[in-house]
Structure formats: C-alpha cells, structure tokens
MIMI-33262 format. One record per residue: residue in three letters; residue number from 1; y, z, x of N, C-alpha, C, O in turn. Coordinates in pm, whole numbers, always signed. Each point is the difference from the previous one (the first is absolute). Example, Ala and Ser with C-alpha at 12.3 -4.5 7.8 and 13.67 -1.06 7.14 Angstrom:
R    r    k    n.py    n.pz    n.px   ca.py   ca.pz   ca.px    c.py    c.pz    c.px    o.py    o.pz    o.px
R  ALA    1    -569    +780   +1319    +119      +0     -89    +120      +0     +90      -2     +66    +104
R  SER    2    +107    -138    -139    +119      +6     +82    +109     +73     -77    +111     +17     +51
This chain:
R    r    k    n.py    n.pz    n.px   ca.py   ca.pz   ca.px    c.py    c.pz    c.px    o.py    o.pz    o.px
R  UNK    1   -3393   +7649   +8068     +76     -49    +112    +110     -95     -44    +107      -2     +60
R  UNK    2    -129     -64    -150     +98    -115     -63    +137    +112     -63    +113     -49      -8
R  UNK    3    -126    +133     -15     +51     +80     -96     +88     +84    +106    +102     +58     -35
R  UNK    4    -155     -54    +183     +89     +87     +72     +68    -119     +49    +116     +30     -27
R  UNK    5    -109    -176     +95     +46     -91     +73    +116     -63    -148    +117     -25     +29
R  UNK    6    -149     +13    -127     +98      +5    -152    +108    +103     +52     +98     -34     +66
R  UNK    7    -122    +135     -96     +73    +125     -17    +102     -57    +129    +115     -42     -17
R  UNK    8    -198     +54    +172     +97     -36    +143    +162    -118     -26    +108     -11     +59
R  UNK    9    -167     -54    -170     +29    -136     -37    +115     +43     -36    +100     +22     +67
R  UNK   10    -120      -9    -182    +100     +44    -112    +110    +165     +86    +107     +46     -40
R  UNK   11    -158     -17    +115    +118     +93     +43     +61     -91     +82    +115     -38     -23
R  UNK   12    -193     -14    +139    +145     -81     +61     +59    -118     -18     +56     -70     +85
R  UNK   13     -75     +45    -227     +93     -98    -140    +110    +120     -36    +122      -7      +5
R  UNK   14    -196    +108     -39    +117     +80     -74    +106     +71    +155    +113     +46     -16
R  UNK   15    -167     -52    +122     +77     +29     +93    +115     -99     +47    +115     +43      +4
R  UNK   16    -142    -170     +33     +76    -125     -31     +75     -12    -108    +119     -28     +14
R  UNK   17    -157     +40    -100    +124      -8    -152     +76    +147     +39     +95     +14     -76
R  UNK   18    -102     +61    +139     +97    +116      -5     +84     -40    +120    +115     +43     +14
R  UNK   19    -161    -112     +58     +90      +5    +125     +65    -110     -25    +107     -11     +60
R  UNK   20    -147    -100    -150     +78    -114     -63     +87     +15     -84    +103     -68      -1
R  UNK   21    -137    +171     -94    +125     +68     -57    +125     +75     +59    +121      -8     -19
R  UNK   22    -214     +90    +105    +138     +64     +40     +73     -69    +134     +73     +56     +81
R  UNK   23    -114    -183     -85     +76     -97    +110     +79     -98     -53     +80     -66     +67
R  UNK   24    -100     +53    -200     +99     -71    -101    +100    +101     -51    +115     -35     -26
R  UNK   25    -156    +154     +11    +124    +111     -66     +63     +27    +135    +110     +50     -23
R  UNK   26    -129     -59    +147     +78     +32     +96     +72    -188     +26    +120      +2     +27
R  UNK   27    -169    -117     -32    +106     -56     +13     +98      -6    -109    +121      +3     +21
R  UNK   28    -175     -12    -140    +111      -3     -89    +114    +140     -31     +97      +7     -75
R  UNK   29    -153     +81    +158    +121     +91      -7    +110     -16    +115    +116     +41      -2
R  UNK   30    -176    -105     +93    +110      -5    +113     +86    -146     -35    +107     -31     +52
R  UNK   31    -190     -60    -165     +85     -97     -37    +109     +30    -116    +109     -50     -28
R  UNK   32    -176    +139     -20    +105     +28    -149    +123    +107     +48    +105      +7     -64
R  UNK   33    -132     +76    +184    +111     +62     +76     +89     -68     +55    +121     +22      +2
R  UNK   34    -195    -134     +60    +108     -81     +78    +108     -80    -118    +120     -22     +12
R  UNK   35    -183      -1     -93     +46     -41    -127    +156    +116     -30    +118     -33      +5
R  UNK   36    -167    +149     -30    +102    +104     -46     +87     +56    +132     +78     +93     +19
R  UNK   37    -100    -135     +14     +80      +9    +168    +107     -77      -9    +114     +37     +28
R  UNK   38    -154    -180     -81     +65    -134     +46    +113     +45    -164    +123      +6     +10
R  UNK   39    -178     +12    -108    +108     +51    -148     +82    +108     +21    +110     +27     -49
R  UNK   40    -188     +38    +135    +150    +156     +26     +69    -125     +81    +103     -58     -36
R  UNK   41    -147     +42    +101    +158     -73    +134     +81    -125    -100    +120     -24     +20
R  UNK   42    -192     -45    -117    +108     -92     -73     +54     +92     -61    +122     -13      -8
R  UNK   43    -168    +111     -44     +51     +74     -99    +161     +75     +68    +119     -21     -22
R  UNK   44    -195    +115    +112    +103     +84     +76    +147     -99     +58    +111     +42     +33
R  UNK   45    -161    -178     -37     +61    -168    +116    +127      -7    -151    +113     -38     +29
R  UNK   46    -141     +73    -173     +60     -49     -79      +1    -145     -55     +94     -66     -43
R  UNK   47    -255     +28     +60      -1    -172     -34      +7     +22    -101     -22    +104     -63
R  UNK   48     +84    -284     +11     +14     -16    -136    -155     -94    -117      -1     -76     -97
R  UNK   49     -98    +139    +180    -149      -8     -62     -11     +76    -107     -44     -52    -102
R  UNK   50     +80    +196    +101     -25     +79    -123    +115      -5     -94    +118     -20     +30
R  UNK   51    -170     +40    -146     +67      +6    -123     +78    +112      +2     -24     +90     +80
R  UNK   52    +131     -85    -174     +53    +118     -80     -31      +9    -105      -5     -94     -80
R  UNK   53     -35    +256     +47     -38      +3    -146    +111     +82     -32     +85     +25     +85
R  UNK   54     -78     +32    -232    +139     +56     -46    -142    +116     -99    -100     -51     -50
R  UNK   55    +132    +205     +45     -31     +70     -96    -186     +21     +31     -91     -13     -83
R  UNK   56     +82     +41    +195    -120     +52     +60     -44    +105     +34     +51     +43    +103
R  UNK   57    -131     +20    -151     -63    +148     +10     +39     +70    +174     +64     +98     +37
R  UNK   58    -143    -214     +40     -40     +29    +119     +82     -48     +64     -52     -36    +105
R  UNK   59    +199      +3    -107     +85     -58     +99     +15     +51    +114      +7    +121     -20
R  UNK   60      +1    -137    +107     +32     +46    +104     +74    -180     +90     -44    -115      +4
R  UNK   61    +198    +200     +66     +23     -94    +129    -123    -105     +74    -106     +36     +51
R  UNK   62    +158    -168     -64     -85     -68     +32     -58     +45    +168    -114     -16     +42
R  UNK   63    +235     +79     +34     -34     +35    +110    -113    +150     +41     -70     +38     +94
R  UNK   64    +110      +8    -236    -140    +137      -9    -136     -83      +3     -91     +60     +57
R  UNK   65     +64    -170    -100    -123     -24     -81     -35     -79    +136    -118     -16     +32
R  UNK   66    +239     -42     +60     -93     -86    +130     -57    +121     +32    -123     -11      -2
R  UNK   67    +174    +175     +46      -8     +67     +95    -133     +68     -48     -81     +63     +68
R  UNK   68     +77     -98    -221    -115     +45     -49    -123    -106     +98     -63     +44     +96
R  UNK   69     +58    -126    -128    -101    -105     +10     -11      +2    +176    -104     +42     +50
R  UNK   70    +204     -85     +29     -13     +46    +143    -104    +110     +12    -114     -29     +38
R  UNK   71    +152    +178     -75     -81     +72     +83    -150     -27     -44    -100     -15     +71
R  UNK   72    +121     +14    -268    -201     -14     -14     -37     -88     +69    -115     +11     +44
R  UNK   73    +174     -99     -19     -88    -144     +22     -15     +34    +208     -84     -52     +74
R  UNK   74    +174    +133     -41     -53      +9    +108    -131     +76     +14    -102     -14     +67
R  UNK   75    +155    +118    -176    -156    +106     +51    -120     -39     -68    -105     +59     +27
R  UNK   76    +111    -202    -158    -107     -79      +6     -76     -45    +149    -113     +17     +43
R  UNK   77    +243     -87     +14     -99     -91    +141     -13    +119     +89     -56     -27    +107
R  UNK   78     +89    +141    -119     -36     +78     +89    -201     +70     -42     -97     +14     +75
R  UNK   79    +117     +13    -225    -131     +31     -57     -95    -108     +34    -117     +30     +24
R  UNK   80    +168    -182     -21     -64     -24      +0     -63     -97    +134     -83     -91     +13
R  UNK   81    +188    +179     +85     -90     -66    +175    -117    +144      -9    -107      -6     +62
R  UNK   82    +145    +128    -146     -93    +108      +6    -132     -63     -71    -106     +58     +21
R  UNK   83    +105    -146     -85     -86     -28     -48    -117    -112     +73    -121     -24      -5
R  UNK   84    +212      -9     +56     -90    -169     +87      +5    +109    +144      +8     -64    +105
R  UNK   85     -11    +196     -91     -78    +117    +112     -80     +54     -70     -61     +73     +79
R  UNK   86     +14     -56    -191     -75     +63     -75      +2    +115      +1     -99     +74      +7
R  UNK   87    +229     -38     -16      +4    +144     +12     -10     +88    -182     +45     -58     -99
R  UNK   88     -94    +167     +92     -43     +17     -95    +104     +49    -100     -28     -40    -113
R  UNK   89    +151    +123    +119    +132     -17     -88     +25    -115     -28     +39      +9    -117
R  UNK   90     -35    -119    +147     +47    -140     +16     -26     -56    -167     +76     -50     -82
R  UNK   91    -218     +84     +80     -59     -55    -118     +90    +109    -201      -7     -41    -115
R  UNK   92     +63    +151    +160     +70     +77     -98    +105     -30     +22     +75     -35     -91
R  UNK   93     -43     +38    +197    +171     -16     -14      +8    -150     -57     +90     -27     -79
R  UNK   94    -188     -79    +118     +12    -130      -7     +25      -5    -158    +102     -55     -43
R  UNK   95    -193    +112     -43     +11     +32    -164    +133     +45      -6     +76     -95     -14
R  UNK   96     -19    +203     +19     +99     +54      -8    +131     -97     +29     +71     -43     -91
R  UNK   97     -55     +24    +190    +110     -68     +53     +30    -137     -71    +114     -47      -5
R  UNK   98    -242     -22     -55      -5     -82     -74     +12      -8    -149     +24     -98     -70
R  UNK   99     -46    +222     +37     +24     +78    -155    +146     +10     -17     +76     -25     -93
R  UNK  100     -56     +91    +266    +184     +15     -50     +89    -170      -3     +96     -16     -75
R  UNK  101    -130     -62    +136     +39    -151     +41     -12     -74    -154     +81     -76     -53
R  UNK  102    -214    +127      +2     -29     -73    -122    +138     +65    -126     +36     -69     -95
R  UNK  103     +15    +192    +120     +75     +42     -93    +134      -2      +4     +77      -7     -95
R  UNK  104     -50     +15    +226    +130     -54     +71     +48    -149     -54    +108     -18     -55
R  UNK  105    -224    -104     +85     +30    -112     -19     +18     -25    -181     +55     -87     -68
R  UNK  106    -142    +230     +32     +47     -64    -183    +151     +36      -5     +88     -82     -27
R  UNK  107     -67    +212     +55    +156     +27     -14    +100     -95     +30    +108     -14     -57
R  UNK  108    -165     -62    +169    +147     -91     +56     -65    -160     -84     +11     -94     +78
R  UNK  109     -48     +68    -162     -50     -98     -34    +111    -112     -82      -9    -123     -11
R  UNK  110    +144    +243     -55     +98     -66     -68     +74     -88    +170     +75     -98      +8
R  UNK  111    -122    +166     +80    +146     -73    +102     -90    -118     +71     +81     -75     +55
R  UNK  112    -225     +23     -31     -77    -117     +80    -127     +25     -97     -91     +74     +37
R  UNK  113     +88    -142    -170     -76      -8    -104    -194     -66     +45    -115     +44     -10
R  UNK  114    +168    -136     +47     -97     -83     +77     -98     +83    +174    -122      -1     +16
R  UNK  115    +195     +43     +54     -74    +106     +99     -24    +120     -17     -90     +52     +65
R  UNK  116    +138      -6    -124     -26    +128     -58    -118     -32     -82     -81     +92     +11
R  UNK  117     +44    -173     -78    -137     +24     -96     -94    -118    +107    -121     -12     -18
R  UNK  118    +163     -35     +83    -132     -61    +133     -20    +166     +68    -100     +66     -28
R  UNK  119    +164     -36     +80     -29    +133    +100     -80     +91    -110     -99     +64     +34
R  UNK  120    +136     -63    -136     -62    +130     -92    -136     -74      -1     -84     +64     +63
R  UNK  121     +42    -162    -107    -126     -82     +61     -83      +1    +106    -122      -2     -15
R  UNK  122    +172      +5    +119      -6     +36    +137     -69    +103     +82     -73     +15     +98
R  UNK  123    +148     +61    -209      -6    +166     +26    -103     +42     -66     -62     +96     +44
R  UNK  124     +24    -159    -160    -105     +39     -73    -107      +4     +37     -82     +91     -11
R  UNK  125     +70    -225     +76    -155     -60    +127     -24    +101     +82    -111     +32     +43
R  UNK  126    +241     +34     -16     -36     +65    +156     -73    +132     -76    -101     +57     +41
R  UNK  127    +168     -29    -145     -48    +173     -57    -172     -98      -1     -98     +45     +59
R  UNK  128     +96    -131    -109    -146     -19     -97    -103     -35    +132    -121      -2     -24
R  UNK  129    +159     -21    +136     -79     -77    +132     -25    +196     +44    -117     +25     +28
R  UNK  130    +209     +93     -23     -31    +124     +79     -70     +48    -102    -103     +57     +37
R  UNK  131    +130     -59    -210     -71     +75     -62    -150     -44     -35     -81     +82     -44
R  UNK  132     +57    -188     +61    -147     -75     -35     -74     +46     +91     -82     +57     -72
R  UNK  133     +52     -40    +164     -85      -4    +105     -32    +177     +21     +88     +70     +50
R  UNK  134    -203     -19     -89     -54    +133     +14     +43     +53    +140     +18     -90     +82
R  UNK  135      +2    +223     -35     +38     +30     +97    -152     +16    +137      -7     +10    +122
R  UNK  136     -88     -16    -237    -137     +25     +73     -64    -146     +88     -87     -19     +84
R  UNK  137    +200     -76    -170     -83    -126     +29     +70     -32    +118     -43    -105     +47
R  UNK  138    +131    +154     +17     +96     -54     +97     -65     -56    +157    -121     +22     -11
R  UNK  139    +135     -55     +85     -88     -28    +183     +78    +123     +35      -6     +47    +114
C-alpha cells in the first residue's frame, strides 16, 4: 500500500514539474518575442543602438534584420499564448520557433552584441523547459 500512495505521489510531483515547466517556457517565450518585436521596430526605426560592422558573412540591411526579428518574435508570442492554452502544436512549434530565434539572434550578433547573446540564452531555457519534461508526464 505504501508503494501504491509513493507511486500517486511522485506522479503528481512529476505532473506539477511539467506544468511548471511548460509555464515558464510559455512565459519566457512571449517575453523573449516581445523582446524581438521591440529590435525589429528599433531596427526597422533606424536607431543608432546597433553597430556597424564592415566585411560580414551575413550582412544584410539593417532594415532586413528588424523585419527579420518583427515577424519571429511575433510568431514567438503567438506560439507562445498557444502554449499558456495548452494546445498541443504549441509545445513543437515552441522548440522550433525558438531554434530558429536562437539562430537568427547568432547571425545578427555583429550588429546588438550584448542582446543577441541574452536572447540566445533565453531561447535556450525555453527549448530546455519544452524538451525536459516527457510527453507522458504532462496533466
């Protein structure tokens, strides 16, 4: 009997840590979007926050790279109100969308050195908060 009321135990621990996880990967994706939302619009705005670099692989118009960051970072906070509904794409695209954010932000890293490697940080949590948590263990 100890061994079945254990067992009860320990699932709805491991049920709580999944829904705690994936309630931290859903706020921090709608924070790290709002984040890349707010860098496309300085970006696209032409502030004088980002650098110029000279002789860069990945250059692109500073105004490509807001328009870049605008849309992911929207369809971050969009993945991730799907996520705080628990809807069940929410949790792949949430990886995904964050995979692409994490690679995006290395590319543009010569032009906002300093946010670009917080967000790649950021982003990392969110992959590591959807990928930790078994899909069996979920409420």
């Amino acid at each position: 009997m100890a061994t079945s009321t254990s067992k009860h135990q320990r699932s709805a621990g491991v049920r709580a840590a999944a829904g705690g996880l994936t309630a931290f990967a859903c706020v921090m994706l709608i924070m790290c979007g709002t984040l890349d939302i707010f860098r496309g619009i300085m970006a696209i705005a032409d502030d004088e926050v980002f650098l110029t670099t000279r002789n860069y692989t990945f250059k692109f118009d500073l105004t490509s790279w807001g328009w870049i960051h605008l849309v992911l970072g929207a369809v971050a906070v969009l993945v991730g109100i799907g996520l705080a509904a628990t809807a069940k794409w929410a949790r792949v695209m949430g990886v995904l969308i964050a995979a692409l954010l994490v690679i995006v932000n290395f590319l543009s890293i010569p032009y906002y050195p300093f946010w670009s490697l917080t967000l790649i940080a950021l982003y990392g949590f969110v992959i590591w908060g959807l990928c930790v948590v078994e899909p069996d263990s979920e409420s």
